[in-house]
C-alpha positions in Angstrom: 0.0 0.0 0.0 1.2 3.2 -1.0 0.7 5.5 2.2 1.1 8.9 -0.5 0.5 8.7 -4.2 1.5 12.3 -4.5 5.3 11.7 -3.1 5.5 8.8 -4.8 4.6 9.9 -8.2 6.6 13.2 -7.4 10.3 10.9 -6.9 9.2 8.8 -9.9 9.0 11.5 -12.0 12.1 13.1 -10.7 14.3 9.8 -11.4 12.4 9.3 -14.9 13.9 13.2 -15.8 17.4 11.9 -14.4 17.3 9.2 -17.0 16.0 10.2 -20.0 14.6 12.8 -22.4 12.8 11.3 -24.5 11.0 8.0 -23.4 9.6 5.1 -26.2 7.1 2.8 -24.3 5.6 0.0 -25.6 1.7 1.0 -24.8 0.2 -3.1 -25.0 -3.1 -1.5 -23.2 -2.6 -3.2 -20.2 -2.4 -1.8 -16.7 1.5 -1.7 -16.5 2.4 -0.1 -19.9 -0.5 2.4 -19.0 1.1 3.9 -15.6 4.3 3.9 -17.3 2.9 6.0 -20.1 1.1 8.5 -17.9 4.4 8.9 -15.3 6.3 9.8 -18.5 4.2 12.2 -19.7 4.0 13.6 -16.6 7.8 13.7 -16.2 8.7 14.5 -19.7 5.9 16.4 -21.5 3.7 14.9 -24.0 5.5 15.9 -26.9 8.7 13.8 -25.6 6.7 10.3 -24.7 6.5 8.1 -27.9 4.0 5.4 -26.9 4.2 2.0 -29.6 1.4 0.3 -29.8 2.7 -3.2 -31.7 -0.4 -5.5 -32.5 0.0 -9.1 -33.9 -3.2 -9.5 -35.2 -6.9 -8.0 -35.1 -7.2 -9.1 -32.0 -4.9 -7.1 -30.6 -6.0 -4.0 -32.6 -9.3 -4.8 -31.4 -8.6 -5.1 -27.4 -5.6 -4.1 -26.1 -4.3 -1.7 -28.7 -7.7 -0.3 -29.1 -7.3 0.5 -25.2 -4.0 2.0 -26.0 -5.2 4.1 -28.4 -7.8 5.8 -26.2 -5.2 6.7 -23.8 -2.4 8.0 -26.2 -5.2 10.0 -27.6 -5.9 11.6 -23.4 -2.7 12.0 -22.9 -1.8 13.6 -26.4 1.8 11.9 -26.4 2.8 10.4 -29.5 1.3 7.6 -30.8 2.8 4.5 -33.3 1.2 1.8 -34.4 3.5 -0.9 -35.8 2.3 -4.5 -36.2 4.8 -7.2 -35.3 2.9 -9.9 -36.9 5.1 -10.8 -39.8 8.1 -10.2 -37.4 6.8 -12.6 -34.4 5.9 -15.4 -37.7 9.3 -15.1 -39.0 10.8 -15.6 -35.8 8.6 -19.2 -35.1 9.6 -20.2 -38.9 12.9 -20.1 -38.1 13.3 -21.4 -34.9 12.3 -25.1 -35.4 14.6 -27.7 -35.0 13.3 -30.0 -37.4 10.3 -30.4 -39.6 9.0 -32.8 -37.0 9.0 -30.3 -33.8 6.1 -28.5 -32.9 6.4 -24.8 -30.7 5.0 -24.8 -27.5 2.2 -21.6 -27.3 5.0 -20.4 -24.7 7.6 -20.5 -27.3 5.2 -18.2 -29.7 4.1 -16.4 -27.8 7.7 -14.8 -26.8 8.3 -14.5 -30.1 5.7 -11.9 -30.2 7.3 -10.0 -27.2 10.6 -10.5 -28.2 9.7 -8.6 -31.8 7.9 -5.9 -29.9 11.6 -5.0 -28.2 13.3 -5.2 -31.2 11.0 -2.2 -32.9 11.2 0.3 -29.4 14.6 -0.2 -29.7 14.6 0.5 -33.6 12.6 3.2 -33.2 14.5 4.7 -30.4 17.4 4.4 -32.5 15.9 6.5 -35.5 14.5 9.3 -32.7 18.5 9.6 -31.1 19.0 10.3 -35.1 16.3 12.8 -35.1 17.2 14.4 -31.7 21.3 14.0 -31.5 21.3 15.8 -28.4 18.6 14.1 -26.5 18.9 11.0 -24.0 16.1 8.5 -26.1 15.6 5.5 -23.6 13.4 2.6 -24.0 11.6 2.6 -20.9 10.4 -1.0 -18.9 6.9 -1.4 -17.7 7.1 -4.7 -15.8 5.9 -4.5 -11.7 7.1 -6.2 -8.5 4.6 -9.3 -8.3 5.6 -10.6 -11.9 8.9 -9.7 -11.8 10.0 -11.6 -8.7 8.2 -15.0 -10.1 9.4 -14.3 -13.2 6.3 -13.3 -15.6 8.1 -12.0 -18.4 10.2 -12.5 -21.6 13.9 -13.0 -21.5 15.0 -10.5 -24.4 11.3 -9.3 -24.5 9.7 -7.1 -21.8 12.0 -8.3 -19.2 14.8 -6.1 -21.9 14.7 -2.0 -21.1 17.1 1.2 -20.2 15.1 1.2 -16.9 11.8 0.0 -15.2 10.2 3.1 -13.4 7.6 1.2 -11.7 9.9 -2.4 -11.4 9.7 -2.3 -7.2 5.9 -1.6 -7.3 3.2 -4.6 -6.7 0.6 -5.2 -8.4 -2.0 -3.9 -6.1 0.1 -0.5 -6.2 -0.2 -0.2 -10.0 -4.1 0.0 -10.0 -3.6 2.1 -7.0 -1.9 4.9 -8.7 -3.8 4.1 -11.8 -6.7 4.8 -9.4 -4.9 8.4 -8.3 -5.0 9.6 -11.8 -8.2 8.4 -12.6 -8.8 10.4 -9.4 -6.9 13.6 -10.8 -8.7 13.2 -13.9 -5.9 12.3 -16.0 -7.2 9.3 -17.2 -10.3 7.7 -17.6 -11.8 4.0 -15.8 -12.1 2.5 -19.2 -8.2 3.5 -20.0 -7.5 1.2 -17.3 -7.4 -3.2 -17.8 -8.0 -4.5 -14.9 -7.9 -8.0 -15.8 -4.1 -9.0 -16.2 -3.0 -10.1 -19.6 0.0 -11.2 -21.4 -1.5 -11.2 -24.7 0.6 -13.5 -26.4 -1.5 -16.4 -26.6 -5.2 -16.4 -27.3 -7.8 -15.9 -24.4 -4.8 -15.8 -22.0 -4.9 -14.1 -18.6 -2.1 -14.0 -16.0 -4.6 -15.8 -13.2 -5.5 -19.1 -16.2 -1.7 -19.0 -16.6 -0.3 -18.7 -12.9 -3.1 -20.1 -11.3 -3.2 -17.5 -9.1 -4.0 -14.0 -8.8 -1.6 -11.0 -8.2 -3.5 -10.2 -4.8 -2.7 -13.8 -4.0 0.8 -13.9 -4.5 1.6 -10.7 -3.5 1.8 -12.0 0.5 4.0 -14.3 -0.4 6.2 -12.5 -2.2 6.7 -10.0 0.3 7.1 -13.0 2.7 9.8 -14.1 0.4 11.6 -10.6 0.1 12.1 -10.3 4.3 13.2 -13.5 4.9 15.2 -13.7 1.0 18.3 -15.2 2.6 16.9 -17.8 5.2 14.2 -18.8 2.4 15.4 -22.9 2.9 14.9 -22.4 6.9 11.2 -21.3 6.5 7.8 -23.3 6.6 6.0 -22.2 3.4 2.0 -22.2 2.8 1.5 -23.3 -0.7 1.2 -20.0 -2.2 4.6 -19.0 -1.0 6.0 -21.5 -2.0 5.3 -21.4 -5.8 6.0 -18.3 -5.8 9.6 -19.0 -3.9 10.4 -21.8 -6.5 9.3 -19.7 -9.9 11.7 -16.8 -8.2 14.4 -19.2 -8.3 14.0 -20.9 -11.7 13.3 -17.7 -13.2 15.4 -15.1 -11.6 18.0 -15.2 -14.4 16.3 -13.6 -16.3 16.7 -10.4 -13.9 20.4 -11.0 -13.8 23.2 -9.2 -15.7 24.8 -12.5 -17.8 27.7 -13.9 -15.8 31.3 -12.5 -17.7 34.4 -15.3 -17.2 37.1 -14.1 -15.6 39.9 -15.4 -18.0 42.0 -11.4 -17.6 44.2 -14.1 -14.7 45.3 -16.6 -17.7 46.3 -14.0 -20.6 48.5 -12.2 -18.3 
């Protein structure tokens, strides 16, 4: 629980100005990318957010990006819509091992993600072009509860310059979703409040992970005070999913390990 919205969103701003001048978010429509979109408006100015909205098929232009849409349009930052759908395809063409394999949904579905951060990054390549003197950062939208288990895409969302909102839970995204709503920033329907991946069809985080955010999120913070004497503690079910995902998954949170070799080419 956030005991002040106003100091909070205050410091986020403050460290999103440190970091960038012009920020490139992947708007997806979902509650994450949304609050991410808003703070750097709110930060940078409308004229320097560059929200991407990157369907892979109707269905996404229909739903989420439809949602994104709407809230680019309130917010008046700039708004790109670039499908990924060839990209993602390619990807899954290509990445069979023989004729005879088939790709899990998993495995296509990060394809999808995985094409979404190659355009931000495109595209924030072309704008450091355009604006040679300007910081252009891709900015992360992942949150607390699915970062800690994991609930991402290694080279896909879980890849950005920095996550603004990356120590936040869950229940403290719709909460200062709910403070602009509140401030009349944004609207209800601008907000999703039913979790989504959206790379597989008629997906929601809760089918996937079985449970919900509100669910985990005592566990995690279970997890996170008692992090280094995890394997002396008696764990309730919940806890300790989330305990095992954190540790099969956490890699993807990690820099990649470097060899030390400099000792043997002396």
């Amino acid at each position: 629980m956030i005991p002040d919205c106003e100091k909070l969103v205050k410091h986020i701003t403050s460290e999103i100005c440190s970091l960038t001048d012009i920020a490139v978010v992947g708007m997806s429509g979902g509650a994450d990318s949304s609050l991410t979109t808003v703070l750097s408006a709110k930060a940078l100015g409308k004229d320097s957010v560059y929200g991407i909205s990157m369907p892979y098929n109707e269905v996404d232009i229909a739903t989420f990006n439809a949602r994104s849409a709407k809230l680019a349009e309130k917010l008046a930052v700039n708004h790109l819509v670039r499908p990924v759908g060839g990209i993602a395809d390619a990807i899954n063409q290509q990445i069979h091992i023989d004729d005879t394999s088939e790709l899990t949904d998993t495995n296509k579905g990060n394809a999808r993600s995985r094409a979404r951060m190659c355009v931000l990054y495109g595209v924030a390549h072309n704008l450091s072009n355009c604006f040679p003197n300007k910081r252009v950062r891709v900015i992360g939208t992942g949150n607390l509860s699915e970062d800690f288990i994991g609930y991402d895409t290694k080279g896909g969302d879980a890849l950005a310059d920095f996550f603004p909102v990356g120590e936040l839970f869950k229940s403290e995204i719709y909460q200062l979703l709910d403070y602009f709503r509140d401030k009349g920033v944004i609207e209800e329907g601008h907000i999703d409040r039913t979790p989504s991946a959206g790379l597989e069809t008629d997906q929601t985080d809760e089918k996937d992970l079985g449970h919900t955010y509100n669910e985990m999120e005592k566990g995690i913070r279970f997890c996170l005070e008692h992090y280094d004497s995890m394997h002396q503690q008696s764990l309730d079910p919940i806890t300790s999913f989330v305990w095992k995902r954190h540790l099969a998954q956490k890699h993807k949170h990690e820099a990649p390990p470097v060899l030390k070799l400099r000792m043997l080419c002396q």
